[in-house]
C-alpha positions as CSV (number, residue, x, y, z in Angstrom):
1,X,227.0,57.5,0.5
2,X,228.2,60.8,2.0
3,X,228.8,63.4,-0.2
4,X,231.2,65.3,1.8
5,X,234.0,63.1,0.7
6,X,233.5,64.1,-2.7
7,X,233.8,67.7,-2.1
8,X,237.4,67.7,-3.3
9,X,236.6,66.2,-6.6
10,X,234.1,68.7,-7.0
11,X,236.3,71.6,-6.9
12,X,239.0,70.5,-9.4
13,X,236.2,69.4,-11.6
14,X,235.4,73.5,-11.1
15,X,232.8,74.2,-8.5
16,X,233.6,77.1,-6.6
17,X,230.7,77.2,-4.5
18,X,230.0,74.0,-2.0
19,X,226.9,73.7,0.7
20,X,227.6,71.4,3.5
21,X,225.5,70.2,5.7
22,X,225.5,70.6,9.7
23,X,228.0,68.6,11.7
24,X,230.1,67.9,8.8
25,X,234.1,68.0,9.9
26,X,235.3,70.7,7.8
27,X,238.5,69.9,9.3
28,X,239.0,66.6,7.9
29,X,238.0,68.1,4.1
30,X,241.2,70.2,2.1
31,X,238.9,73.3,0.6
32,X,240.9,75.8,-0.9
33,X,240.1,79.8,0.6
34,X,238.6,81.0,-2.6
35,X,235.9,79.0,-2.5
36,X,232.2,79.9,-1.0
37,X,231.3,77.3,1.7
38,X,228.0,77.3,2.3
39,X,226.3,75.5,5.7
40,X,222.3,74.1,5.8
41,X,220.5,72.4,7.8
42,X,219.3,69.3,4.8
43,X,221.3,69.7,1.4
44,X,219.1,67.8,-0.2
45,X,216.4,70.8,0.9
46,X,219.1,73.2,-0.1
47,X,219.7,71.2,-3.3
48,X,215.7,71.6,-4.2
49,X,215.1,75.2,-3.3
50,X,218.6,76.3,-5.4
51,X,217.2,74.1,-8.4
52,X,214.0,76.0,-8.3
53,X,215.1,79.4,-7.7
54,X,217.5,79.0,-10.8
55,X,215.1,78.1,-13.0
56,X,213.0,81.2,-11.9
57,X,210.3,78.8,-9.7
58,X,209.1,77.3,-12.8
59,X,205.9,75.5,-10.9
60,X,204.6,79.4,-10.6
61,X,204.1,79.5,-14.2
62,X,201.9,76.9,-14.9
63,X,198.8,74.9,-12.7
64,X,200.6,71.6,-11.1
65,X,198.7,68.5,-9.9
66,X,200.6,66.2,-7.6
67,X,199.3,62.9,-7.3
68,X,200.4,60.0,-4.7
69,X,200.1,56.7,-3.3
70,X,200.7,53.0,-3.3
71,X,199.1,52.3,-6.8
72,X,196.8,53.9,-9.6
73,X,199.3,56.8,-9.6
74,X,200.1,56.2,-13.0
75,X,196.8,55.3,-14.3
76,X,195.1,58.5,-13.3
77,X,197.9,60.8,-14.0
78,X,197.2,59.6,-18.1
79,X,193.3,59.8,-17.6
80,X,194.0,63.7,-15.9
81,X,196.3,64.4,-19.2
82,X,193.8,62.6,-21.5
83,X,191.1,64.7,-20.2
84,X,193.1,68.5,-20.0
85,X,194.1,67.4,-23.5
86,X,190.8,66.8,-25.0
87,X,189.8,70.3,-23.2
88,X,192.5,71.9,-25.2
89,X,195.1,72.3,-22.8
90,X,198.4,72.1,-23.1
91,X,199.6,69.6,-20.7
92,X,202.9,68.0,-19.4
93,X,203.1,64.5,-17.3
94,X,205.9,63.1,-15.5
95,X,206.1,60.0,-13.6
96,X,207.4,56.0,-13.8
97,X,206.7,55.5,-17.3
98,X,208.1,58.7,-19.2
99,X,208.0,62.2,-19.3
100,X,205.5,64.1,-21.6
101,X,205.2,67.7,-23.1
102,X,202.2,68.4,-25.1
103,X,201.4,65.1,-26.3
104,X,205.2,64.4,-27.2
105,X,206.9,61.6,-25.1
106,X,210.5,63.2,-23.9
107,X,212.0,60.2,-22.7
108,X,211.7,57.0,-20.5
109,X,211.8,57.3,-16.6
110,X,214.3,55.5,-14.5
111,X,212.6,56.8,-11.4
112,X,209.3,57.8,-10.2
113,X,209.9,61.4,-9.2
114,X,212.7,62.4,-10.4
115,X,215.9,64.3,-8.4
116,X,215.3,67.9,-7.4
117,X,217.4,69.7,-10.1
118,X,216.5,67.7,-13.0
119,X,212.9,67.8,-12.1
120,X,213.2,72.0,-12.3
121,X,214.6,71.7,-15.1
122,X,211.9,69.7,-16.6
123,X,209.6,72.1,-15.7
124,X,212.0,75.2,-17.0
125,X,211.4,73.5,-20.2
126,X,207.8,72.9,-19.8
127,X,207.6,76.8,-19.3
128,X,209.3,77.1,-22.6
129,X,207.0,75.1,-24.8
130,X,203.4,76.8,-23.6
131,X,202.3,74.0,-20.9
132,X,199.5,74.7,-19.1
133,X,198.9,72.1,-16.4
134,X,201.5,69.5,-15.6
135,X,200.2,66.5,-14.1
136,X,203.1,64.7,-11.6
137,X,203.4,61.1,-9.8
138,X,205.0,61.8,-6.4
139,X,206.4,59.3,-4.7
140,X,206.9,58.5,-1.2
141,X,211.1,58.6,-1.4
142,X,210.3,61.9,-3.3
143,X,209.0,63.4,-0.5
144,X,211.2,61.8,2.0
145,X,214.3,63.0,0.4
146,X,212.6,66.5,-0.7
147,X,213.1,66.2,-4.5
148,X,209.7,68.1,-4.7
149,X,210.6,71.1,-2.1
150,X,210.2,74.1,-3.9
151,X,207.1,73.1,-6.2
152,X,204.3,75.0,-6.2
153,X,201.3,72.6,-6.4
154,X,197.9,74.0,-6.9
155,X,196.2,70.4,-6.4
156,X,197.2,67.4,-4.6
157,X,195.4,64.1,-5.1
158,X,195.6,60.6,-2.4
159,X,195.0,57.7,-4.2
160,X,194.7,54.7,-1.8
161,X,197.3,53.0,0.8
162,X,198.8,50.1,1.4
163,X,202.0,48.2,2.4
164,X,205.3,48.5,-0.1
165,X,208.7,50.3,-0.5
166,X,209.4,48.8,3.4
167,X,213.3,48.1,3.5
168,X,216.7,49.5,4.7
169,X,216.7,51.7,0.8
170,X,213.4,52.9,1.3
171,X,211.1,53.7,4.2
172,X,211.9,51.5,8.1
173,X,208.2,50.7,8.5
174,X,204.9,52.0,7.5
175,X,204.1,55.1,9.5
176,X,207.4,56.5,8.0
177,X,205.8,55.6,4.7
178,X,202.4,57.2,5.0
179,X,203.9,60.2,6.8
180,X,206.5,61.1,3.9
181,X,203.1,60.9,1.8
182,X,201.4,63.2,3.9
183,X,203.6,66.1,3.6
184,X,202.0,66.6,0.0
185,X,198.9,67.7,2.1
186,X,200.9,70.3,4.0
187,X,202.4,71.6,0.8
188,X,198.9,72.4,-1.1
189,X,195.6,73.6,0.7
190,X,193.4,72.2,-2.2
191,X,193.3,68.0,-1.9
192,X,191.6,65.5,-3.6
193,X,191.4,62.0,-1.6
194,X,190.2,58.3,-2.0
195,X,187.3,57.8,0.9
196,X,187.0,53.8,0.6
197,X,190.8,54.0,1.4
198,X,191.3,53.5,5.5
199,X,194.4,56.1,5.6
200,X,192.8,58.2,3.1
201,X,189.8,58.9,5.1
202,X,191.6,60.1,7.7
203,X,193.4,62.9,5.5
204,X,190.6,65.4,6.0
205,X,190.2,65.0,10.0
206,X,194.2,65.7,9.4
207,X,194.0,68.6,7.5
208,X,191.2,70.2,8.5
209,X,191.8,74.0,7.0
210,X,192.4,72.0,3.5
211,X,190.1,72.2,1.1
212,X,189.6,68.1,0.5
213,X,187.1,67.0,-2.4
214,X,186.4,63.0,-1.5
215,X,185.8,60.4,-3.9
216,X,184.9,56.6,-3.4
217,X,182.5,53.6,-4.0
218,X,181.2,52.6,-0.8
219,X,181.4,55.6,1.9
220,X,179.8,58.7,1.3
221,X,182.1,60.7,-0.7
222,X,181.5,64.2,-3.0
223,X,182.1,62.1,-6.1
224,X,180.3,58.5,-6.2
225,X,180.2,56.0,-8.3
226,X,177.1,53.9,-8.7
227,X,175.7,51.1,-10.7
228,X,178.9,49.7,-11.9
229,X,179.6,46.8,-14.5
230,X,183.4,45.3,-15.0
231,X,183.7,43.1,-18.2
232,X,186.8,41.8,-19.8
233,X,187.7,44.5,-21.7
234,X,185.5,47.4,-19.6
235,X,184.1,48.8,-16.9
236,X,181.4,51.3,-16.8
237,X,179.5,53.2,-14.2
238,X,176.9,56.1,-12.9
239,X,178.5,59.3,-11.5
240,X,177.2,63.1,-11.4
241,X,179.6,65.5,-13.4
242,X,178.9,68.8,-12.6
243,X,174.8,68.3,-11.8
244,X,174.0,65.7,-14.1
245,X,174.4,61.6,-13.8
246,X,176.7,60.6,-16.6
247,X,177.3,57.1,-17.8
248,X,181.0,56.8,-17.8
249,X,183.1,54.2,-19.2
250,X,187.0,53.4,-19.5
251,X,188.9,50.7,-21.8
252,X,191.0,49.4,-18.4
253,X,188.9,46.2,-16.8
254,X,188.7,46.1,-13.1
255,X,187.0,48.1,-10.2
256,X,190.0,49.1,-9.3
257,X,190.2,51.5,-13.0
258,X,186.7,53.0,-11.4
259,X,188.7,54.6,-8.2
260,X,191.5,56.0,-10.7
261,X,188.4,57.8,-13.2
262,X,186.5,59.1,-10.0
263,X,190.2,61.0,-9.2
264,X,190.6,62.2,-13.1
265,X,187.0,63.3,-12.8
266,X,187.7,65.0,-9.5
267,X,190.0,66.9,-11.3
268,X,188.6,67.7,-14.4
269,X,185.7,69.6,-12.1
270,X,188.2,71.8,-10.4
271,X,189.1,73.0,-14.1
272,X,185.4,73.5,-15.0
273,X,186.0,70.3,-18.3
274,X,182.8,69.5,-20.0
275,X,181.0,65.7,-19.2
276,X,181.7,65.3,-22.9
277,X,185.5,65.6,-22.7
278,X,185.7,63.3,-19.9
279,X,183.4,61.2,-20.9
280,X,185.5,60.4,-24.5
281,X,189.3,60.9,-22.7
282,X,188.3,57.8,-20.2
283,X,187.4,55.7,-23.0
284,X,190.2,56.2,-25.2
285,X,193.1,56.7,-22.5
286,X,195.1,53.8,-22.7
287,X,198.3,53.2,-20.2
288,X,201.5,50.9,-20.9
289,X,201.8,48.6,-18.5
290,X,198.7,49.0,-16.4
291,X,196.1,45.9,-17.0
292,X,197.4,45.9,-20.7
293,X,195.8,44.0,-22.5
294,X,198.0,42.7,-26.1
295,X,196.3,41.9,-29.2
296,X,197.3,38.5,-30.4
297,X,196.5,36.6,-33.4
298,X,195.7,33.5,-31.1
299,X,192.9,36.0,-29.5
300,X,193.9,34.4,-26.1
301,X,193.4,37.1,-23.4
302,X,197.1,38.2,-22.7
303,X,197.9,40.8,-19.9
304,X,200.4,43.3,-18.9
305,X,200.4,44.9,-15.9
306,X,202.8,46.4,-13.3
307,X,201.8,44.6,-10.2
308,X,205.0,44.0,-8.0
309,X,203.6,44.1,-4.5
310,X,201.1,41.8,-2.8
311,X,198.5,43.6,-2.5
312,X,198.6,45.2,-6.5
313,X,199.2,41.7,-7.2
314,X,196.1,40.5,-5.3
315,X,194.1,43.0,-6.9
316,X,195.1,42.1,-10.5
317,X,194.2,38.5,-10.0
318,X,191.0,39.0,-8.1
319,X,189.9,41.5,-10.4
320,X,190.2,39.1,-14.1
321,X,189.1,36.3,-11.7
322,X,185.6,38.0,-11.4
323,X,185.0,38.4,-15.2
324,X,186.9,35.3,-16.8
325,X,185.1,32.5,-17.7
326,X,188.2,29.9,-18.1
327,X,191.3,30.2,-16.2
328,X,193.4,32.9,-14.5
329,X,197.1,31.6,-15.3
330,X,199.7,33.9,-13.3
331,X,203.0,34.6,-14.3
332,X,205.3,37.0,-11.9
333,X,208.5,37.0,-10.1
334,X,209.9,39.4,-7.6
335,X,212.7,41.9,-8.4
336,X,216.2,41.5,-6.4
337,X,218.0,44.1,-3.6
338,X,214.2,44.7,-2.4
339,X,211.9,43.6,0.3
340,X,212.4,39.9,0.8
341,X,209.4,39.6,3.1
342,X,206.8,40.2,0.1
343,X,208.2,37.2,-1.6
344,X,206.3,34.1,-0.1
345,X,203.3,36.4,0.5
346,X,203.1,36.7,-3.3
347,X,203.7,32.8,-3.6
348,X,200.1,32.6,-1.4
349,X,198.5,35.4,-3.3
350,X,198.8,33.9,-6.5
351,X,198.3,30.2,-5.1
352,X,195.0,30.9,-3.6
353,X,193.5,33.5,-6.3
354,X,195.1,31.6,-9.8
355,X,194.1,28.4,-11.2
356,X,197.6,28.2,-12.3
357,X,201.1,29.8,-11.5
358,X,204.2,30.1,-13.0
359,X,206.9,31.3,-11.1
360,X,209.6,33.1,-12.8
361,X,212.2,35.7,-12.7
362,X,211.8,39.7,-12.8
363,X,214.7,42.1,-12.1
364,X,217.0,40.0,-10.1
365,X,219.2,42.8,-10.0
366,X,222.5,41.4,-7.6
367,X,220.3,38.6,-6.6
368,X,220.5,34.6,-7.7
369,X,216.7,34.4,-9.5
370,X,217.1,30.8,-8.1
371,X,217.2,31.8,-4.4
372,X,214.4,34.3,-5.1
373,X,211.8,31.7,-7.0
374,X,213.0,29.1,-4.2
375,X,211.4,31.8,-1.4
376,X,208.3,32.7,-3.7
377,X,207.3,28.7,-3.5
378,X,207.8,28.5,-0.3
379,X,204.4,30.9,0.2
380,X,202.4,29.0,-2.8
381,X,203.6,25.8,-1.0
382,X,201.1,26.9,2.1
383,X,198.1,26.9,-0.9
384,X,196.5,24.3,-2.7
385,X,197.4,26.2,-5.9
386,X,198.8,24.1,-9.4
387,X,202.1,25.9,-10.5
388,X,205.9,25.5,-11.8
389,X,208.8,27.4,-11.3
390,X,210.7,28.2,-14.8
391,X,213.1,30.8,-14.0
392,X,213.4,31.9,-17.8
393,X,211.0,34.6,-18.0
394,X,210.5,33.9,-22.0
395,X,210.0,30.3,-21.4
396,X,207.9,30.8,-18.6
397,X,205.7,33.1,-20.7
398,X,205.4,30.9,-23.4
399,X,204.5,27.9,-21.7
400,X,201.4,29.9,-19.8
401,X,200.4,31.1,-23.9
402,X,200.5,27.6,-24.5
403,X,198.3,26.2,-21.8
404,X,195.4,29.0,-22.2
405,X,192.4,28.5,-24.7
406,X,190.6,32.3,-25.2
407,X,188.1,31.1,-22.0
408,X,191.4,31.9,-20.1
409,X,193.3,34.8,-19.2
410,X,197.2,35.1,-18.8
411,X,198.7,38.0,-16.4
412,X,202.5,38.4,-16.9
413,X,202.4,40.6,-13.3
414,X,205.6,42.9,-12.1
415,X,207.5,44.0,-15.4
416,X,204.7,46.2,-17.2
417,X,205.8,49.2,-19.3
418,X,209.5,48.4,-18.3
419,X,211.5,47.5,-21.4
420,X,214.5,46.0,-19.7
421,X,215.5,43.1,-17.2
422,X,218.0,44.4,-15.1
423,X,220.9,41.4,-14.1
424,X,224.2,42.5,-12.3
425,X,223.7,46.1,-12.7
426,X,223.2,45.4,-17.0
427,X,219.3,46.2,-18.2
428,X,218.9,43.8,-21.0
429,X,216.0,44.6,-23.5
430,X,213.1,42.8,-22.3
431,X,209.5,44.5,-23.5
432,X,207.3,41.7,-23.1
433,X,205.2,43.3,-25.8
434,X,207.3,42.2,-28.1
435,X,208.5,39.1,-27.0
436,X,204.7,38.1,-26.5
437,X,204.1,38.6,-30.5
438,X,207.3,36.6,-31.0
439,X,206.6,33.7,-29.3
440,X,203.1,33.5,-30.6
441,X,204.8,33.7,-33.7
442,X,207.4,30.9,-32.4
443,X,204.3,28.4,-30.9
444,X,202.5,29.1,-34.3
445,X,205.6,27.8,-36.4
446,X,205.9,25.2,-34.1
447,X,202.0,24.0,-34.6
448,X,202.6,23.9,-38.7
449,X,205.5,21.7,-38.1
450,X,204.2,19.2,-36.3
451,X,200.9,19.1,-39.1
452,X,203.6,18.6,-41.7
């Protein structure tokens, strides 16, 4: 939309100030001469540098870590606050689950990043109630649309790269994408980035006055990891903290959870945090949504995890089917009024890597789920992979409970910590938590039934 055409509205609803942007017709717009018309070059810039000089530049007041990229944004934001928290700091996060100020959860997030002036005044209040260090996911579109101008970040961390977020709403191909990422790095001298990541390693040859520390697996990289084991339930590995190999270990399975603790880690050196503290913060962090797993009193393995692209959702699948003994039983859909082209790719994904698939509904948003299923199976069609479409996301998830035994594992991929499913522009609840420990409940009752 343009918001010039709304300028009218805005002055009988009281404003008596407006900032327009260049090459708006002024002529076509009825502004009274009392009011203050202000002209710049990008309002939304002008909209994020007023926010943060009315707050009184809250960012000054406190450390602020700004962490982006495709995926594990969310995971190592927690492990950072898990680890400044068990150092004693007083720590605020916000990101795509909810915001947080000193342990307390403020509210849900309905974006990632979120707009210029409330995101000040988040931190105005932060100010208020003592916070040390905030800990931020910043998102491409943030960036892009400079909801972060303004913040003064004393660390910036690059997690990895890789395709999503490519469509008319969003960014027009990829170099767009990984350039609105890169202004982060020419907002902060001080960067932390992901080696084993092909656009990461190029982030130091970009910036080379930065001050980059370098994490990673398999390339040579200031932090390492070494000697790493990836169960069901953990992973564990070798890395030196400050000069002396620890033996680390974290509560979220996959290699995957090793990249996002090397970044925490990263961190927690630049503020000086005893092995100790990280050591116990990466084994008791725990994230909603993020390679969940849900007690059950079937004990079958059970799931939750936000993957909504191809590759997060290749990674998932590849990462339980190295350490599950039985099957790997997927069950995703694709959200509506977003990239269509990922659709049949994630059909393939999940038809090559899982033993079984059940293709369902997610957000559908505007969209009919039917038409969006129909153009998932047309990828898994291309595989060799067993599946069913069920576009009833409850009954889909309660068929998969029903086909595993505790050999197998069941991923419900895309929804994770969301608690809704958005239809037509109405989010109905939908936290698949709870609807997982009601149908157990549901295929229990059923089972005593049938004995009687």
């Amino acid at each position: 939309m343009d918001g010039h055409q709304y300028i009218e509205n805005a002055i009988q609803n009281g404003a008596t100030a407006i900032i327009i942007e260049e090459g708006c017709d002024l002529k076509s717009i009825k502004i009274p001469e009392n009011i203050t018309v202000i002209q710049a070059t990008n309002t939304r810039e002008a909209l994020a540098i007023c926010s943060a000089n009315f707050y009184e530049n809250p960012s000054q007041r406190f450390k602020l870590i700004g962490v982006t990229g495709t995926k594990g944004k969310t995971t190592t934001t927690f492990m950072i606050k898990e680890i400044l928290e068990k150092a004693g700091k007083k720590v605020g996060l916000i990101g795509t689950i909810a915001t947080y100020i000193n342990g307390k959860k403020i509210k849900d997030s309905d974006r990632t990043t979120p707009e210029s002036l409330e995101l000040q005044q988040i931190f105005a209040q932060m100010v208020k109630e003592g916070v040390e260090v905030v800990v931020m996911e910043v998102s491409s579109q943030s960036l892009k649309l400079h909801r972060v101008d303004g913040c003064a970040f004393d660390i910036v961390l690059f997690t990895n790269f890789s395709e999503d977020h490519i469509s008319p709403n969003e960014h027009p191909d990829m170099n767009d994408y990984f350039n609105s990422k890169l202004k982060l790095f020419k907002m902060c001298k001080t960067g932390i980035v992901n080696v084993d990541d092909l656009h990461g390693a190029k982030i130091p040859n970009l910036f080379p006055d930065n001050n980059i520390t370098t994490y990673g697996i398999d390339n040579f990289a200031n932090v390492l990891a070494k000697d790493i084991t990836i169960t069901n339930s953990y992973v564990d590995f070798r890395v030196k903290i400050t000069d002396k190999n620890e033996r680390v270990k974290t509560c979220i399975p996959g290699r995957f959870s090793v990249y996002n603790s090397l970044a925490a880690i990263c961190v927690a050196q630049k503020f000086g945090i005893s092995p100790e503290s990280v050591k116990q913060a990466l084994e008791e962090v725990r994230v909603p949504g993020r390679s969940e797993l849900v007690d059950n009193k079937l004990e079958i393995p059970i799931m939750i995890d936000y993957a909504h692209s191809p590759e997060s959702l290749q990674s998932i699948l590849q990462a339980v089917k190295s350490y599950t003994r039985g099957k790997v039983i997927s069950v995703f859909g694709c959200g509506g009024d977003r990239d269509t082209s990922k659709r049949a790719i994630m059909g393939e994904i999940s038809g090559k890597i899982a033993d079984y698939t059940f293709i369902t509904s997610d957000n559908p948003r505007t969209e009919d789920p039917q038409k969006i299923v129909n153009q998932i199976e047309e990828g898994i069609k291309k595989t060799k992979g067993k599946y069913i479409v069920i576009v009833d996301r409850i009954e889909s998830i309660k068929e998969a409970i029903k086909m595993a035994t505790k050999r197998d594992i069941v991923v419900l991929a895309g929804k994770g910590h969301e608690p809704y499913q958005e239809i037509n522009g109405v989010k109905h609840p939908f936290d698949e938590r709870i609807i997982v420990k009601d149908l157990i409940e549901e295929i229990e009752n059923e089972k005593d039934k049938k004995k009687k």
